[in-house]
N, C-alpha and C positions, 0 to 999 in steps of 0.2 A: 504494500500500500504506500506511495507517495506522501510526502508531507500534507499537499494539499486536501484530498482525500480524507485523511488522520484529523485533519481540522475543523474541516466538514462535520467529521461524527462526532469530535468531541463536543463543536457548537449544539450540534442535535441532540447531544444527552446523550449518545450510543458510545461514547469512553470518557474515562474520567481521565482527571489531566495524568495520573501513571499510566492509564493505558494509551495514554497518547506521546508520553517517555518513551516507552517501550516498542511504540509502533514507529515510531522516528527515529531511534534511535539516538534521540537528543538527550540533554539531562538538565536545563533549567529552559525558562519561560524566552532568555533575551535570545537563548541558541536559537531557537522555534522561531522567533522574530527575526533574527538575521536571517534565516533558510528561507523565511518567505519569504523578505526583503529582496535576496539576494536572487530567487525566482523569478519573482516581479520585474526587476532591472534588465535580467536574460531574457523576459517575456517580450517585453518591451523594447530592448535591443534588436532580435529576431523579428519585429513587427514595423521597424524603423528602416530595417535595410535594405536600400534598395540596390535591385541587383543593373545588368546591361541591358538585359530584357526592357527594366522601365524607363532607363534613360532614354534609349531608343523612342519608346515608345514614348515619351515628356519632346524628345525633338521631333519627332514627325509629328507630330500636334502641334507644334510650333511653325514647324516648316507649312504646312497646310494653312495656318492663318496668316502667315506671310503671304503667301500664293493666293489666297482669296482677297488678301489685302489689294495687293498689287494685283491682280489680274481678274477683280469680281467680275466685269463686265463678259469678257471671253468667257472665263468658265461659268458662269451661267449658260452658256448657249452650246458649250463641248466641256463638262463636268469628267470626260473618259481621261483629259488631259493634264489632270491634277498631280498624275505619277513624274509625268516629263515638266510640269511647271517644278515642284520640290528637286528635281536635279538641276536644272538652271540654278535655281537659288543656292543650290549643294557647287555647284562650278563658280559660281561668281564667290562664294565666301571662299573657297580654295585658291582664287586666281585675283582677289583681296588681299590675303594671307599670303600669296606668291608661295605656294606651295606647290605650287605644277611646278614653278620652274628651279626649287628645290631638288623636285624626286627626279627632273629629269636632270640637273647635275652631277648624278649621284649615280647614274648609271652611263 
């Protein structure tokens, strides 16, 4: 049985605070409190991190209300051309950045 679990039944009247020693394998009230504490933080870490999946996905939302920015009028009347509008936008911040003529000094 996990901590959290063990607190659950002890709240419910289903262990008293030694069977909730026992089940913990804690032996005072601040350890119990740190373990949850320290749950909570990891809970909360793992629920904060974002991964490339969502950056990606936070820039192409981005990129797309640029493109709708700059381009409302067209793409309302050809909406299929939103893919090649966000690559223009992806070539001009690249060729901003002088990044093409980086990669191609490099080879």
């Amino acid at each position: 049985m996990d901590i959290n679990e063990a607190i659950d039944r002890w709240m419910s009247g289903e262990l008293t605070v030694k069977e909730l020693y026992m089940a913990t394998g804690l032996r005072s009230t601040k350890s119990i409190y740190d373990e949850v504490l320290n749950d909570r933080f990891e809970r909360d870490a793992e629920n904060s991190t974002w991964g490339y999946g969502d950056d990606a996905a936070e820039e192409r939302a981005l990129l797309e209300a640029m493109a709708w920015h700059r381009w409302s009028d067209w793409l309302a009347e050809e909406p299929g051309y939103l893919d090649n509008c966000i690559r223009m936008l992806k070539e001009e911040q690249a060729r901003r950045l002088g990044l093409k003529a980086k990669i191609a000094a490099r080879h």
